[in-house]
N, C-alpha and C positions, 0 to 999 in steps of 0.2 A: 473472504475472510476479513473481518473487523479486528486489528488491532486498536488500541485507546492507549493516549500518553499525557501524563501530566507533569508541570511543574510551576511551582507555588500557586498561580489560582488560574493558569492556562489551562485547558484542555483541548489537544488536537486526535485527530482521525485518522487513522490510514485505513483505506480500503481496498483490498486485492481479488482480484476477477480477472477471468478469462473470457475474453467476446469470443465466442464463438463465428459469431459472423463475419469480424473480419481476422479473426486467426490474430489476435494480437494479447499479448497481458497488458491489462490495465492496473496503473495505482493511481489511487484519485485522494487526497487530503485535505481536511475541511479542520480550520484552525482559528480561535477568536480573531485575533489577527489575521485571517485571510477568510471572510465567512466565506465568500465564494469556491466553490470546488477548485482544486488545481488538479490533472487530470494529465498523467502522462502514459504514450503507448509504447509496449515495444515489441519487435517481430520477433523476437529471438528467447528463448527462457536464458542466456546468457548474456543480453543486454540490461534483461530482467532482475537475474542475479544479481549482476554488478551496478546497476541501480538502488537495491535494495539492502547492498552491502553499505552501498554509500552514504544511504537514506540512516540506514542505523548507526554508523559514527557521527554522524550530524546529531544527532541525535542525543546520544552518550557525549559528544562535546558537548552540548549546549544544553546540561543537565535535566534533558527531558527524563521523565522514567516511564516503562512500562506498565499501562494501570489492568493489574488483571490478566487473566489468559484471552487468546482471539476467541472471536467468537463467527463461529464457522457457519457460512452462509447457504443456503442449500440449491441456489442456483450459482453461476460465475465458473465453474469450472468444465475443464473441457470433453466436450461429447466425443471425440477421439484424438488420438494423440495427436499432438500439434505440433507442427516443425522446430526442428533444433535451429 
């Protein structure tokens, strides 16, 4: 899933996937400011979670906004259910 965020003439990336191969969620974000991938994994959908929670008031602090709805990827998600 591609989420897109902007604010005044920044544009950054969040990208969320499931590897299957190694059982992990990935969020990977690509930002003028940082062209390079930054790319974190975690074992848990509850490490996940609260990543993601944290990732969005950083977020909403620092007047990014939501640009658009995600847009849903057709690979990245998981072939069976993945450990809690």
């Amino acid at each position: 899933m591609l989420w897109f965020y902007s604010r005044d003439h920044e544009m950054l990336t969040l990208e969320l996937r499931y590897d299957n191969d190694t059982e992990e969620y990935v969020a990977t974000t690509i930002g003028a400011q940082t062209p390079i991938p930054q790319t974190t994994r975690f074992r848990t959908v509850s490490q996940f979670r609260a990543w993601l929670e944290a990732f969005d008031r950083k977020m909403v602090g620092t007047s990014w906004k939501v640009k658009g709805p995600p847009h849903i990827l057709a690979d990245g998600w998981p072939d069976k259910r993945p450990p809690r």
